[in-house]
N, C-alpha and C positions, 0 to 999 in steps of 0.2 A: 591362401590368405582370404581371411572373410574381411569382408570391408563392411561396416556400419555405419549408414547414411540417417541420421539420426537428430530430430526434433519435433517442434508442436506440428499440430495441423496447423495448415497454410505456409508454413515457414517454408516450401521449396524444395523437398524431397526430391521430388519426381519430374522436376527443371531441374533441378544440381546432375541426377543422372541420367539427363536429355542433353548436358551442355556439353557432353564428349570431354569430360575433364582429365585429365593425364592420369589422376588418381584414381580411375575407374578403368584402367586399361591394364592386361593381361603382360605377362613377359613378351606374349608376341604382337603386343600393339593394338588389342581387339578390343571391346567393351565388355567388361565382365556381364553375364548376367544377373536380373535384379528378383531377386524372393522377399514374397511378404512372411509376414513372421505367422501368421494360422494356416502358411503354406507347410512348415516344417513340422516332420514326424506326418503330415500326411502325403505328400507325393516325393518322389524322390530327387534329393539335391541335384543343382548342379555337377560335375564333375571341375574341379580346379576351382582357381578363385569366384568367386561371386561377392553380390554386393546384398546387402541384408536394410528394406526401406521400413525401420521402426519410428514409430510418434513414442516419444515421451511421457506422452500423456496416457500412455496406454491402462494406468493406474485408478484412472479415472471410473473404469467398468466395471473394478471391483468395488470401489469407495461406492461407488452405487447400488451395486447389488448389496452392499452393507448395511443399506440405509442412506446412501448419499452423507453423511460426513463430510466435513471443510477441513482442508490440512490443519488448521490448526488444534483442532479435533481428532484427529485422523495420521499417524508417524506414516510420512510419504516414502512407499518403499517397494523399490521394484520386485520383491519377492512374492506379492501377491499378484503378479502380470507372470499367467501361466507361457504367453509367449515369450517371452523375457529368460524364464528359467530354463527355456527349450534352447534359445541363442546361447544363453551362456554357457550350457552342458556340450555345443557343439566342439568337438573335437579340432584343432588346428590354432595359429598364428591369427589373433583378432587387433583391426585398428578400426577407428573411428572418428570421421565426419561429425561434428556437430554443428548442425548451420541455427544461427542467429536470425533475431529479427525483432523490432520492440512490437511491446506491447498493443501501440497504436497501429501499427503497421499490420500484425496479425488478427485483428477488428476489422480492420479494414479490407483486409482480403475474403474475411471468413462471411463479413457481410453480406457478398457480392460473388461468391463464388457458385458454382453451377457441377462440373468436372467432380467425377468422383474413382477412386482408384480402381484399376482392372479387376483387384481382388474380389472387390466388395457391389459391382454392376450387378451380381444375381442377387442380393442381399437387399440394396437399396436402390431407389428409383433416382434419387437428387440427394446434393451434396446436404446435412442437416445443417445450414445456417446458424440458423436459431439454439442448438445444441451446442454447438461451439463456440460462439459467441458467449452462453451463460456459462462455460466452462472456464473461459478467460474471466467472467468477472467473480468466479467463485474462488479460485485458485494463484495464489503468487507466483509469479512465471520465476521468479527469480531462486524462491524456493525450489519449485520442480527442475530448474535445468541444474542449482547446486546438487541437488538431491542424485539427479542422473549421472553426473559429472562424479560426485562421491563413489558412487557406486560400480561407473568406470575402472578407478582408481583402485577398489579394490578387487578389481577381478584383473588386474594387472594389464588394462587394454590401453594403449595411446590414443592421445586423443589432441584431436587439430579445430580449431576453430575460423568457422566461414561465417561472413555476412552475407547475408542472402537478398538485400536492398537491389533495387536495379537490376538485378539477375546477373550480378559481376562478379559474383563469391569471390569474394578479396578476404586472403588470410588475415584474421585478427588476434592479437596476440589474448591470453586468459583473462590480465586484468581489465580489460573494455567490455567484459560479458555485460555488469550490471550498467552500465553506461549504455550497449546498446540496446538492451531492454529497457530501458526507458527514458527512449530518446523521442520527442518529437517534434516533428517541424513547425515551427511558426508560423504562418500566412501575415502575421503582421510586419509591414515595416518599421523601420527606425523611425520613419517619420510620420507615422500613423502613429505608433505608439505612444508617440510624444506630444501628441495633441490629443490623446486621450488622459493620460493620466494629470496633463495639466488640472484637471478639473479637482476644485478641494472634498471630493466627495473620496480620494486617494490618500490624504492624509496623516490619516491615524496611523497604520503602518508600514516598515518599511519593505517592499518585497522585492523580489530581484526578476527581471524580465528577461525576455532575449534583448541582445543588442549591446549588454551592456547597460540597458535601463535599470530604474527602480523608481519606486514609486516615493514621496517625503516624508512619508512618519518616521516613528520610531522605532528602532533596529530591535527588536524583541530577540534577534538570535541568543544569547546571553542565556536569556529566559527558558527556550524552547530546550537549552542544553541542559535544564533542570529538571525540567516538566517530562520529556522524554528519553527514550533509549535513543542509541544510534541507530538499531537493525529495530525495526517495528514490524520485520518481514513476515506475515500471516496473520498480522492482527487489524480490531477493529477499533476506531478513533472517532468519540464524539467529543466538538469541539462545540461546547455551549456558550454562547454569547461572541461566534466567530468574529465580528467585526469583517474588513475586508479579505480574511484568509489567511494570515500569515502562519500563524498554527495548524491551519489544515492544509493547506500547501508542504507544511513545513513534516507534517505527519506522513504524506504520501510520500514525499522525496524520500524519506529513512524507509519505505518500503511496506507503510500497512496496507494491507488489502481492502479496507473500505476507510473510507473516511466521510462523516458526517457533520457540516458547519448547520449550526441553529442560529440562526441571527435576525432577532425580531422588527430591526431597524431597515426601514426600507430605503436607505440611500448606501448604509451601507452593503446590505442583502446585492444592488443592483451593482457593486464595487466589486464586488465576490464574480459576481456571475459571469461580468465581463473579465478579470483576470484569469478567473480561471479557461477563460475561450483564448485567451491572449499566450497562457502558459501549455495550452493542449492538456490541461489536470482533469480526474476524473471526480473529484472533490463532488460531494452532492450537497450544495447547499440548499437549504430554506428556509425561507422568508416565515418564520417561527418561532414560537414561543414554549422554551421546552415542559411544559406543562398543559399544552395540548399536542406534543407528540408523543405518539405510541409505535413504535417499531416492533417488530416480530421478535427480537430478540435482542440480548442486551450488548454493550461493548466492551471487549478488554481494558479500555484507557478511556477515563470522561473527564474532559479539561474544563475547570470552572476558571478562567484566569482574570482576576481583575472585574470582576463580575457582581459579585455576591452583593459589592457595597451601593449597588444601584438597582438591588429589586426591591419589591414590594411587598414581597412575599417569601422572604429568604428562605425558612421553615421550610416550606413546602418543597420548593427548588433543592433542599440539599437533601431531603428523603426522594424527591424524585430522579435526581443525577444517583442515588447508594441503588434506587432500584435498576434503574441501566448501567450498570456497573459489574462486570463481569470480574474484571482483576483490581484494576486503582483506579481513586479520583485524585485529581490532581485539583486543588483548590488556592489560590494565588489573590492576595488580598491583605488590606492597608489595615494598620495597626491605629491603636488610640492616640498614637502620637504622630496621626498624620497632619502635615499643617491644616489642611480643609478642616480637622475636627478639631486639633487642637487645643483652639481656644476656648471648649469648655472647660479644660482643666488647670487652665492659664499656664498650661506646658509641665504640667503634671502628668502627661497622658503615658510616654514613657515609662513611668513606675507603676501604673497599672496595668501591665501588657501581660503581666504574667498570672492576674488574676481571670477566673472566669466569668466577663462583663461584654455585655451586647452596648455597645455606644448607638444614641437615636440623633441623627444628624437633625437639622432644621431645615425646615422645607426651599431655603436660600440656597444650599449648595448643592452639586451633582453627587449627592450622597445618600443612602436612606438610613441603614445600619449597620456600627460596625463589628464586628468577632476579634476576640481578642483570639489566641490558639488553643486555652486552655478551653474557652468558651464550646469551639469547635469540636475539642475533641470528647467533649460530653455529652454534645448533642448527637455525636453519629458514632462515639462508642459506650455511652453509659445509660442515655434515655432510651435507647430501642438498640443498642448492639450491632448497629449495621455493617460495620467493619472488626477487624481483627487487631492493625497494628498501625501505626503512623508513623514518619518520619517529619523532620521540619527542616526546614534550612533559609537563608536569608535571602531574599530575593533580589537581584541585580536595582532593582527600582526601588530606591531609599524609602524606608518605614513602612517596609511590607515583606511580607511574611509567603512560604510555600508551604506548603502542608500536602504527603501525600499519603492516604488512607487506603490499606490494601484489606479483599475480600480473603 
């Protein structure tokens, strides 16, 4: 039997086959011995069982020598992991270990780690930190361990899952995979938290804590089930006009790989910052104006929600969100027949929603200009063609409108 002890770097390899596990012991009660995988095809097997210590990630050194590619760029696949092909051609009865661990937990070991594997002591001087570390924030854990698990599955191997936490490898059943990749602990109490979030600078929306808690605003989930997918897993999310993060919290939970909050308001910016330290999210907000940010490259998903009718410069703002805009913008916004507007058309405003008409609010209310849909979709598909097709649909919040515009 070849036994496959198998995950990321840091996740606990090489403690799982130090912990004397029952599962690593021979018919005569012995420890199998342990082969690294650029051992195979050059020195000669074990004789009988053996246990085989492969990272997952092993994918990784070709995506690089490729060019460095991001999985969502790049179909994650163990065919290009020359050790990979060598395990799998190996003749005999294969099962597989695959040990767990989130996210945050594997940051945090790979941070701090020093120990590097017996294989690789002539190779490397010290563990690469900083390599692994940028590997977790390039890469969806969730993605690569489905991808390895798929790929299990079709080579017909069995496969058992261990948490690798506390060093107690406690079996856990399939579906708590993405549960424990992104689980993390709170350092806040119940009653910390709740004299935090008293403060009305938590208001606007409503977001879910540990404990139990949430914070008073407005339940925007509704919303969020319009604006995005379930599985967001390898994608990137700018959330323009964050507020205190509900959308960018709420992007990360479904699994994107990066998420960006711009929010130029600095009470709510400092609302963001502290939840997101509250919720362990890796959410990167700033204190921003998306019209002096420039990022390296653009996003799969740019959420404009509830926004538009409070800039100054709308123009500009919607050719700037189509140029960071890799797949769709999501744009979320009050029709002519909002009560705030209204009364310029003394409740006329409803029959002109379907014409193409920018409404100018009066400098009294929290408004500057409004877009009707027809308006919207002239300016970003027929004045400069920045998108291809749109969809609409009615928004949970009475007399407004979703519009989502794909490249």
């Amino acid at each position: 039997m070849i036994h496959l002890i198998c995950g990321p770097s840091c996740v606990g390899k090489s403690t799982f086959y130090e912990s004397n596990s029952p599962r690593l012991l021979d018919d005569q009660g012995s420890k199998v011995p342990l082969v690294f995988p650029d051992e195979i095809g050059v020195r000669p097997l074990p004789p009988g069982d053996f246990a085989i210590h492969y990272n997952i990630l092993r994918p990784v050194h070709a995506i690089d020598a490729d060019g460095g590619h991001e999985v969502e760029n790049t179909p994650w696949s163990y065919d290009i992991d020359e050790a990979w092909l060598r395990i799998r051609d190996l003749p005999g009865p294969k099962k597989a270990t695959v040990l767990l661990a989130s996210l945050h937990e594997l940051n945090a070991r790979a941070g701090v780690r020093t120990s590097i594997e017996p294989n690789l002591r002539s190779v490397v001087q010290a563990y690469p930190n900083s390599y692994w570390t940028g590997v977790y924030a390039r890469f969806d854990l969730s993605h690569v361990y489905t991808s390895f698990i798929d790929e299990l599955a079709r080579q017909g191997i069995k496969v058992e899952f261990i948490h690798s936490r506390d060093g107690k490898f406690l079996d856990v059943p399939p579906e708590k995979m993405n549960e424990i990749l992104h689980d993390h602990p709170s350092r806040y109490s119940r009653e910390r938290i709740e004299n935090i979030i008293i403060s009305p600078i938590f208001e606007y929306q409503r977001i879910e804590l540990p404990h139990g808690l949430a914070t008073r605003g407005q339940d925007r989930s509704a919303t969020a089930a319009l604006t995005m997918p379930d599985d967001l897993s390898g994608h990137s999310v700018l959330d323009v006009g964050s507020a205190i993060g509900f959308f960018s919290f709420e992007a990360e939970r479904r699994g994107a790989q990066r998420v960006v909050g711009l929010e130029p308001r600095q009470t709510r910016f400092q609302a963001a910052v502290i939840l997101k330290e509250i919720l362990g999210s890796s959410v990167e907000f700033r204190c921003q104006d998306i019209l002096d940010y420039s990022p390296s490259e653009p996003f799969d998903r740019v959420l404009l929600l509830n926004v538009i009718h409070h800039l100054k410069e709308p123009m500009r703002v919607l050719r700037r969100c189509a140029e960071l805009t890799r797949n769709a913008l999501v744009i979320e916004f009050p029709q002519l027949d909002d009560p705030i507007f209204g009364g310029v058309f003394d409740g006329r405003g409803k029959d002109l929603n379907d014409l193409p008409l920018i409404g100018v609010s009066s400098a009294g209310v929290d408004q500057t200009f409004l877009f009707t849909a027809s308006a919207l979709m002239r300016i970003l598909m027929d004045h400069e063609k920045l998108f291809q097709r749109w969809e609409i649909a009615e928004s949970p919040m009475p007399h407004r409108k979703i519009m989502t515009f794909y490249k």
